[in-house]
C-alpha positions in Angstrom: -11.7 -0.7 17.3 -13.5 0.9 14.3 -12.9 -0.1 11.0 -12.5 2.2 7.8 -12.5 1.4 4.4 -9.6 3.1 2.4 -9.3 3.2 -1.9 -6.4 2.9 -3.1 -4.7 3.5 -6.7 -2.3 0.7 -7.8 -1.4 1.1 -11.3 -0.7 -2.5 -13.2 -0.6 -4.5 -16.6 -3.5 -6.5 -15.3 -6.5 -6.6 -12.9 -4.9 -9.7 -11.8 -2.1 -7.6 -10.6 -3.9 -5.5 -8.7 -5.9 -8.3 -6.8 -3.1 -9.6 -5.5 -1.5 -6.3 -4.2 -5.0 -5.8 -3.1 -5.3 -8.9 -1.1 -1.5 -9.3 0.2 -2.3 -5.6 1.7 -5.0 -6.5 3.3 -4.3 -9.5 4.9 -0.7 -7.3 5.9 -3.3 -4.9 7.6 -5.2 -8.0 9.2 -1.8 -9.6 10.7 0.9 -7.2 11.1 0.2 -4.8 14.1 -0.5 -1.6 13.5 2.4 0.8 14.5 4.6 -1.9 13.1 3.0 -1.4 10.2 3.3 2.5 10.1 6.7 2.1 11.1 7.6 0.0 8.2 5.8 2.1 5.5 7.5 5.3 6.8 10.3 3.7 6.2 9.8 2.6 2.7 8.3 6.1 1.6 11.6 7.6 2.6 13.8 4.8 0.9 11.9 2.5 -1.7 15.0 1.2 -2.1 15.5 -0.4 1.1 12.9 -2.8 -0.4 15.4 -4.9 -2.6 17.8 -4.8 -0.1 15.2 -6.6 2.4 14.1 -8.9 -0.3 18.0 -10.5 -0.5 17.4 -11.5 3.3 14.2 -13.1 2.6 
């Protein structure tokens, strides 16, 4: 499979921050399958909220 390099804007208080949205999406990308993935995000675009309401479960 080829690989891509994508940029991304994340706006934060910190560069911290944005590491660590950085890395926790990449290592998302590395383990989480693909059209999972899409499927997921697809969802969330539509409905951020659904978010928190996932959150409670975890």
């Amino acid at each position: 499979m080829r690989k891509f390099k994508v940029g991304i804007t994340i706006e934060a208080d910190s560069t911290e921050v944005v590491q660590q949205v950085g890395n926790l999406l990449q290592n998302a990308v590395n383990k989480v399958e693909q059209q999972d993935m899409i499927k997921l995000l697809t969802k969330v675009a539509k409905n951020p909220k659904i978010v928190k309401t996932a959150l409670r479960y975890i």
